[in-house]
N, C-alpha and C positions, 0 to 999 in steps of 0.2 A: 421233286424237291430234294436239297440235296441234306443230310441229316448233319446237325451240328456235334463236331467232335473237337472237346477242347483238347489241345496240345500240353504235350510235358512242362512248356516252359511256364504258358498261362496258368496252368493249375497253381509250379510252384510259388507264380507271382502271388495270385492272390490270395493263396497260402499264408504266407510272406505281407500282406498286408493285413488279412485278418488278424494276423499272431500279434503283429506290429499295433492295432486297433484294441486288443485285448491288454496288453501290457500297458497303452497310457490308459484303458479305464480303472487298470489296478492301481496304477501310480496316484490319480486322481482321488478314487476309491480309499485308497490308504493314507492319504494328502493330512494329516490331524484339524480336527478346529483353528482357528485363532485368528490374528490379523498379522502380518510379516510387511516388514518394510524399508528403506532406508534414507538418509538424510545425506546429503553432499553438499557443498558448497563449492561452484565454479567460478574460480576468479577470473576477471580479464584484465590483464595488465599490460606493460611494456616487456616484458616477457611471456605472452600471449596465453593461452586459457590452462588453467590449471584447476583440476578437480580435488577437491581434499575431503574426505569424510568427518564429517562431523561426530567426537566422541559422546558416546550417550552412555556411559558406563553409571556417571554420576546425573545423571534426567529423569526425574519421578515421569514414569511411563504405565497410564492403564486406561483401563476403558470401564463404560457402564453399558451396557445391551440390555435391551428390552425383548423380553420374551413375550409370542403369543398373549399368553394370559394377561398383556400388560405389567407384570413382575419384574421390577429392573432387578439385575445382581453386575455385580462389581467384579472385575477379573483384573487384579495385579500384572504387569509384562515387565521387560527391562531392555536394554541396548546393553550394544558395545562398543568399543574402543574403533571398529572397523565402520561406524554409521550405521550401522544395522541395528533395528531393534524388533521385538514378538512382544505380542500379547497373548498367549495360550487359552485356548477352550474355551472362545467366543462363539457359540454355536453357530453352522454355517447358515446365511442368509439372515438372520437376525440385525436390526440396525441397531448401528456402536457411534457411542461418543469418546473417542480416542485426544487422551492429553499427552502429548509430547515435550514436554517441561512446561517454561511457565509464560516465555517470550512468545511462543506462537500461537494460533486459535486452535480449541477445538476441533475435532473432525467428527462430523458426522457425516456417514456412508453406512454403506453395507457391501462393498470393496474388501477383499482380503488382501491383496496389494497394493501398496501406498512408498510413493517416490515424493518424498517431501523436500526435495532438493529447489535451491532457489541460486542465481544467479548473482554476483556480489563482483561489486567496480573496487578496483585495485591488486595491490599482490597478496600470492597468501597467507604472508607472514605478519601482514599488518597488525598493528599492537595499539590501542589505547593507553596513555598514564595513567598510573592508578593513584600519583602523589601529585600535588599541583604542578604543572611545567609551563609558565607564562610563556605566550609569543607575543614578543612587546612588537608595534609599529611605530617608526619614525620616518616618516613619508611626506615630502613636500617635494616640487606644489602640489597642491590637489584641488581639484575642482570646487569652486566657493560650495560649501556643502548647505543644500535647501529640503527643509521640512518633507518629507516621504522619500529621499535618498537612501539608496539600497548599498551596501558593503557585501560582496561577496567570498569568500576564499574557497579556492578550487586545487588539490593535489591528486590528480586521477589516479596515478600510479599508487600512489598512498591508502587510495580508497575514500576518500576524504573531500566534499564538498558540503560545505558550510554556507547556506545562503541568507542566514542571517546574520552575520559578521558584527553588523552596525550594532543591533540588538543586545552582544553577551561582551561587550569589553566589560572586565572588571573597573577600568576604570580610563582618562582618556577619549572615553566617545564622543563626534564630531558634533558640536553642535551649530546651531545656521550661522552661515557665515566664516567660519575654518575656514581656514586654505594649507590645510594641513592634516596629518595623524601625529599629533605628541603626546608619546607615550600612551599608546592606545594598547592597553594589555589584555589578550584573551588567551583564558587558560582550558590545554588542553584537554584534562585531565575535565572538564566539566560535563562532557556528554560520551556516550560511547560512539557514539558517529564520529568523535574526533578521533585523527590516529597522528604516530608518531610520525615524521618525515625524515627518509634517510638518505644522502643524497648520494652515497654509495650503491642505493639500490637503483638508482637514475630515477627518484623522485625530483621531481619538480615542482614549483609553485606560483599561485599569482591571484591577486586579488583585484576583483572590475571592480567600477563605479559604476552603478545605473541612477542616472542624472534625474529628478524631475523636472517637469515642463514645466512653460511659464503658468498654464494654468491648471496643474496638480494632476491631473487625470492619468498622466503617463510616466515610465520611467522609463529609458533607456541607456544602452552601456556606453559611456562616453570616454573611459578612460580605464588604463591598465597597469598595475604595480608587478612588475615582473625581478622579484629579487634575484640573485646570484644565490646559483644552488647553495642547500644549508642543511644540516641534521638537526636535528631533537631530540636533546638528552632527558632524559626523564628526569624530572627532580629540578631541573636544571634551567634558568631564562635564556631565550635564544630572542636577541634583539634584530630585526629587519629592517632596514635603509634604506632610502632610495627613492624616487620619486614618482610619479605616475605618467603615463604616457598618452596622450591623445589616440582614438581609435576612428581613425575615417568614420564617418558617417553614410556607408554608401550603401545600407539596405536598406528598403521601400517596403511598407507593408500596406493595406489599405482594406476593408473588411464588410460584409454587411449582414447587418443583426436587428432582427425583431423580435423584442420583447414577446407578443403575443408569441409566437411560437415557445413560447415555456411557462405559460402561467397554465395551461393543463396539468403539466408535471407538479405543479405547485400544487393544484385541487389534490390532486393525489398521490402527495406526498403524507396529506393531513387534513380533517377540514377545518384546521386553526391554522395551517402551514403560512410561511409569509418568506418573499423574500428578507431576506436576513437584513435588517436594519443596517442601516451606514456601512455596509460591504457591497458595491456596484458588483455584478457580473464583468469579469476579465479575460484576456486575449491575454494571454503568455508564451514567448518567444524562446525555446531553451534550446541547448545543445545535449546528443548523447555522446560520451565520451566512448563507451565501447562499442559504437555503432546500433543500427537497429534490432543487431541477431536475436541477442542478448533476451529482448523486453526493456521494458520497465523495469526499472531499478534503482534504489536509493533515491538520495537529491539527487535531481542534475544542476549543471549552469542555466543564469537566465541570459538572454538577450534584451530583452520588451516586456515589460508590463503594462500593460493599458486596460482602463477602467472603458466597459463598452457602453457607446451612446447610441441610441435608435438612429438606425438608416447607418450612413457609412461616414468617415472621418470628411471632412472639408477637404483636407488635405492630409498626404499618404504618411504615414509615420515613418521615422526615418530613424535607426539605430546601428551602431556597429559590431562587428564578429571576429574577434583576435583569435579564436578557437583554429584549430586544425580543418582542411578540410575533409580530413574523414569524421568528424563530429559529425553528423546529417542534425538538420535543422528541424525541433518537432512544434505542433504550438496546440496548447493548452486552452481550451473554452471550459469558464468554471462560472456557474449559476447559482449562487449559494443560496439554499432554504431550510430555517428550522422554525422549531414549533419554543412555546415555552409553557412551563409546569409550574404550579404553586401548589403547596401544602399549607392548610389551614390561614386562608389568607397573606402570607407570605410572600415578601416581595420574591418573582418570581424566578429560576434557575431558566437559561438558554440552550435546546439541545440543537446542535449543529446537525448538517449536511447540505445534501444537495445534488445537483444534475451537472456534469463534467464527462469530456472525452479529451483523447490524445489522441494525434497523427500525424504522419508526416506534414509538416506545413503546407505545402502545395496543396493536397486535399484539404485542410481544414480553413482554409482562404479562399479555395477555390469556390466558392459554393453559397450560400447563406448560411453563416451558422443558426443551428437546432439542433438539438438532442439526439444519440445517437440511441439512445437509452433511457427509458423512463422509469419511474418507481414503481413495484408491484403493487397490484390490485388485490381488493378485499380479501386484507390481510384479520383472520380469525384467531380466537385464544379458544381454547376446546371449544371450537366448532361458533363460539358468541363475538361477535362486532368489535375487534379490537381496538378502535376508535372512539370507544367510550368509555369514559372512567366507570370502571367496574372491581369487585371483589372477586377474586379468581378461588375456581371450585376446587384446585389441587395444588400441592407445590410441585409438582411435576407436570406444572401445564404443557400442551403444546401450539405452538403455535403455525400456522399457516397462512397459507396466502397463493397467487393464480399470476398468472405469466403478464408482464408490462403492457399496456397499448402499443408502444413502439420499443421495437426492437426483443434479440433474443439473449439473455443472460447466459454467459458460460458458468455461472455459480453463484453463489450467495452467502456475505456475510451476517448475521443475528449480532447483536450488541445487545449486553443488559447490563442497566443502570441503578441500583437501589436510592430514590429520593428521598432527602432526613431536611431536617429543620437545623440549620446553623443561627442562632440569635435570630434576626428577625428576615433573613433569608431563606428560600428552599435551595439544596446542595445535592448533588450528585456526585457518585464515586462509581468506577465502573467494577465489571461484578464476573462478566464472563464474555466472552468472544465463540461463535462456533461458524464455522465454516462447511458449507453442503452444495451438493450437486441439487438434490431433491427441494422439494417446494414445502417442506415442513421440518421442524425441530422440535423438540422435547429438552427440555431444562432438566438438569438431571436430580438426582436426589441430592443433600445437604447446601443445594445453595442456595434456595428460597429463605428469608425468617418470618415464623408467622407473622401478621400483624404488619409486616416490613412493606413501604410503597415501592414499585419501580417503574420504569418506561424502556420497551426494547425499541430498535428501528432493522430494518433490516434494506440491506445493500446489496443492490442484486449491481453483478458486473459481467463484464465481458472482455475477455482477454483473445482480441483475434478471433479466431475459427478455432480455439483450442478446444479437447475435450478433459475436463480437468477432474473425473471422475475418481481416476488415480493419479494423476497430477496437479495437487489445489495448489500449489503455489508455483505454478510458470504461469508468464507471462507471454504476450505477443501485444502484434498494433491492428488494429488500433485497440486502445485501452477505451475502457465508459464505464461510468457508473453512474446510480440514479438512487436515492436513500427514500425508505417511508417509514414512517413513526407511528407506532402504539400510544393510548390515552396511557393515564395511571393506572397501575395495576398493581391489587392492595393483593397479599399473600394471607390466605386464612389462618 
């Protein structure tokens, strides 16, 4: 046998790896507590993707961790101007509920790096008014306008789709039988989702009609207002002209839907759940304007709204598409179900959700629709049946719950509600949002009032195959979610 003699140069490799092995456990080793991470926002524009950091200089940023012993303490952090922000001396492995101002959810994990970057349609200079800036419509012909007619306004570049247009004129809005917009004024300056439009920056704009059918059940795009590029001065009325445009009718759609496939999700959602009164289950047709890379994003444009009937249409739905063809076509199945609450006899407050998926159209046609995603199961409050109006043992409850009959969630939203008495109604205001990879949350200290009722539901979803561990807000396709709801829950 021949006897093993390691050579000069092996020796020094693994020399050389060892040392190399020792240095990252010192790096690791010396690494401090805390939670570290950053915020971006990626635009997709007409001058293609541009990343900008989000300034957190001015962003209450801190967290609460629970220690072993169950003892939450509180630990202050801060950002900066670069999107970066720290929490310091959040003991390692401990689970943290991290606030990032006041627009996004909670984070609970137990992650020490977090990329809270989200994707955002337009340029990324887009700007909101902050003083009323009317965009007046004077548009004829237009399609005799009929009771469920959708107004949309779409400015991609801008950032900017509006898909409830009809809904926020100030004043002007169409009613049955128009064949016109005079002086249909809606102000910019009324939501942040609205932005300015510059058409120096090669903004563009245009507003669909999606038409309802003769007999109400469907809407689709039958026509397009396409103005001559225009800016928007803040402060300032920028009046729009011009008339609308017929849009072939040349897309077919046709679908098949059974009911029973979703009344499980319904059992457990709640066992009061119901589908949501006078809201049919819908089939929605929309476009992405930044393609599918992106996710989910914002509004998009619709094509089709159709309300779904058992088995398949008589005949195929028919709407048109003025969009781009790089827009890919997604389409939307939305199941809606909530539950309702009363306090002390009181005519009773309505809490929404429900069972929805997105994907490419082809797949979500192709198939029968059902659920891609259902609501979690035996959902607990310290450990007891949260399904039951009950008085909770702490204000730092937690609550819990077990993975869906169908399908796998890539994360989960918590909502909390506190219920009051307005005159002879029960009212709800929302109270906290948290967002987790994990199958449990804990409410943290100061948000409970004793004596105080509420209702959480929690929304497990699925974003593609992501892992969103350190990524809770990307997105991918197919999108799902599926919402299930807590009894009342009275705070001692």
């Amino acid at each position: 046998m021949i006897p093993f003699r390691p050579s000069p140069l092996l020796a020094t490799r693994l020399l050389l790896l060892f040392s190399s092995s020792l240095a990252s456990m010192e790096v690791a080793a010396e690494e401090p507590p805390g939670i570290r991470g950053h915020r971006r926002l990626v635009h997709h524009s007409s001058e293609g993707r541009q990343v900008v950091p989000v300034d957190l200089t001015a962003t209450p940023i801190d967290a609460w961790a629970r220690g072993p012993d169950g003892v939450f303490a509180y630990y202050p952090g801060w950002g900066d101007s670069d999107g970066t922000f720290v929490v310091p001396d959040v003991p390692p492995g401990a689970t943290y509920l991290l606030r990032v101002g006041e627009q996004l959810p909670r984070f609970s994990s137990t992650e020490r790096r977090l990329d809270l970057s989200e994707h955002v349609l337009g340029r990324a200079d887009q700007r909101t008014p902050e003083v009323s800036t009317p965009l007046v419509f004077d548009v004829a012909p237009m399609r005799s306008w009929l009771p469920g007619d959708l107004l949309q306004l779409i400015s991609a570049n801008a950032g900017m789709v509006v898909i409830d247009l009809h809904d926020n004129f100030a004043g002007g809005a169409p009613t049955g039988g128009d064949t016109q917009l005079a002086q249909s004024s809606f102000n910019l300056a009324w939501s942040s989702q609205n932005k300015l439009v510059d058409a120096a920056r090669g903004d563009t704009a245009m507003v669909t009609h999606l038409t309802s059918s003769a007999t109400g059940d469907s809407r689709s795009l039958t026509e397009v207002f396409i103005p001559p590029p225009f800016t928007t001065l803040e402060g300032q009325t920028t009046v729009l002209q011009g008339g609308f445009t017929p849009v072939p009718q040349t897309e077919r759609l046709s679908y098949v839907f059974h009911e029973a496939a979703y009344l499980p999700a319904v059992a457990q959602a709640h066992p009061r759940a119901e589908r949501t009164p006078g809201r049919p289950p819908a089939l929605v047709v929309s476009v992405l304007p930044a393609g599918k890379g992106p996710g989910f994003m914002s509004s998009i444009p619709d094509l089709l709204d159709a309300d779904l009937h058992e088995g398949s249409p008589a005949t195929p739905l028919r709407y048109g598409n003025p969009f781009p063809e790089e827009w890919p076509a997604v389409g939307s199945v939305f199941y809606p179900v909530s539950v309702t609450y009363s306090l002390g006899g009181t005519l009773p407050t309505r809490q929404s959700g429900g069972v929805s998926y997105t994907d490419s159209l082809r797949k979500v046609v192709g198939q029968p629709l059902s659920p891609l995603l259902t609501p979690v199961q035996d959902l607990r409050i310290d450990g007891a049946v949260a399904t039951v109006d009950q008085q909770l043992t702490s204000l730092t409850p937690t609550l819990s719950w077990s993975m869906p009959a169908i399908g796998t969630p890539s994360a989960y939203e918590v909502s909390l509600r506190r219920l009051y008495v307005s005159g002879t109604r029960t009212a709800s205001i929302h109270v906290l949002r948290i967002r987790t990879a994990a199958s449990q949350v804990t409410v943290p200290p100061g948000t409970l009032q004793p004596g105080a009722s509420y209702v959480m539901n929690v929304r497990a979803f699925r974003q593609g195959s992501l892992d969103l561990s350190r990524h809770p807000l990307r997105t991918a396709f197919p999108v799902a979610d599926a919402t299930a709801f807590t009894s009342i829950l009275t705070a001692p």
